[in-house]
C-alpha positions as CSV (number, residue, x, y, z in Angstrom):
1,X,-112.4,70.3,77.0
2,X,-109.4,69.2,75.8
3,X,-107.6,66.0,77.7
4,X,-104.1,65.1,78.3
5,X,-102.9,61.5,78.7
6,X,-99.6,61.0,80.6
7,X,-98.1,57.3,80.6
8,X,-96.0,56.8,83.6
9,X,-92.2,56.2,83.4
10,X,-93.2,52.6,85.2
11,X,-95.9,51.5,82.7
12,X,-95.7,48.0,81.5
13,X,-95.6,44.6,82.7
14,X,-94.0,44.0,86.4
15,X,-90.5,42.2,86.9
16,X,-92.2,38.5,86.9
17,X,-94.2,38.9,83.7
18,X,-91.7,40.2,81.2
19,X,-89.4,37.7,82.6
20,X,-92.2,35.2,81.9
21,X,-92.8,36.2,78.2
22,X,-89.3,36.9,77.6
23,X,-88.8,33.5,78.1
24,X,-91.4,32.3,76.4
25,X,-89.9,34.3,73.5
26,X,-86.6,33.0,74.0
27,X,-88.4,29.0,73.5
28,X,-90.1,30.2,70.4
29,X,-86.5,30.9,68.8
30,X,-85.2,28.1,69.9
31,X,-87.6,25.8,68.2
32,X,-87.0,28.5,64.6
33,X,-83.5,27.5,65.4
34,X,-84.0,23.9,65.9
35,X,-82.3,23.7,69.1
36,X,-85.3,22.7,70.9
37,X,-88.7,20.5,70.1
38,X,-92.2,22.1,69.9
39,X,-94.7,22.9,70.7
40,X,-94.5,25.5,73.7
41,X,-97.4,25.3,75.8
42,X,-98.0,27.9,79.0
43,X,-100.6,26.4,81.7
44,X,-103.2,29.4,81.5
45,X,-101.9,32.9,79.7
46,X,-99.1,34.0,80.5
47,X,-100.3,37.6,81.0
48,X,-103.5,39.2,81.1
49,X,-102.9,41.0,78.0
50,X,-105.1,39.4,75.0
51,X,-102.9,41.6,72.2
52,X,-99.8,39.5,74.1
53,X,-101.7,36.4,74.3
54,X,-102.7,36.5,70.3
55,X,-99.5,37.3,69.1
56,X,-98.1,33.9,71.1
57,X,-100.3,31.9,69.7
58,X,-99.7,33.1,66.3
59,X,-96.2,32.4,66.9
60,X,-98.0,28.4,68.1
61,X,-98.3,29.1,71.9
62,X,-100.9,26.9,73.2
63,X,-102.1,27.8,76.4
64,X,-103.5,24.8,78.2
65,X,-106.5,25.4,80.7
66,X,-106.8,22.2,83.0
67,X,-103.9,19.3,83.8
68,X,-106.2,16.9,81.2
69,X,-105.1,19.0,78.3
């Protein structure tokens, strides 16, 4: 049996989210540029998307898990 995968038109992440990581995107230049101070840190992941969650880190996104940290 042959199967057919269809991606909706809407797929991806929701308004909040990839105004979230656009953001955090937008820090991570800012610090290539030198117009702002590292690191960037997010309190928990940002999304629930590990692939998105790797590549931030690899970029030096710290994700911090409790207010001690």
């Amino acid at each position: 049996m042959e199967r057919q995968v269809i991606v909706a038109k809407s797929a991806g992440f929701c308004f909040g989210v990839e105004r979230a990581v656009a953001r955090v995107y937008e820090q991570i230049q800012a610090v290539k540029e030198g117009k702002a101070q590292g690191p960037i840190y997010t309190y928990g992941p940002i999304v629930h998307n590990e692939e998105v969650v790797r590549e931030l880190a690899e970029k030096g996104v710290r994700v911090l898990e409790s207010k001690e940290e």
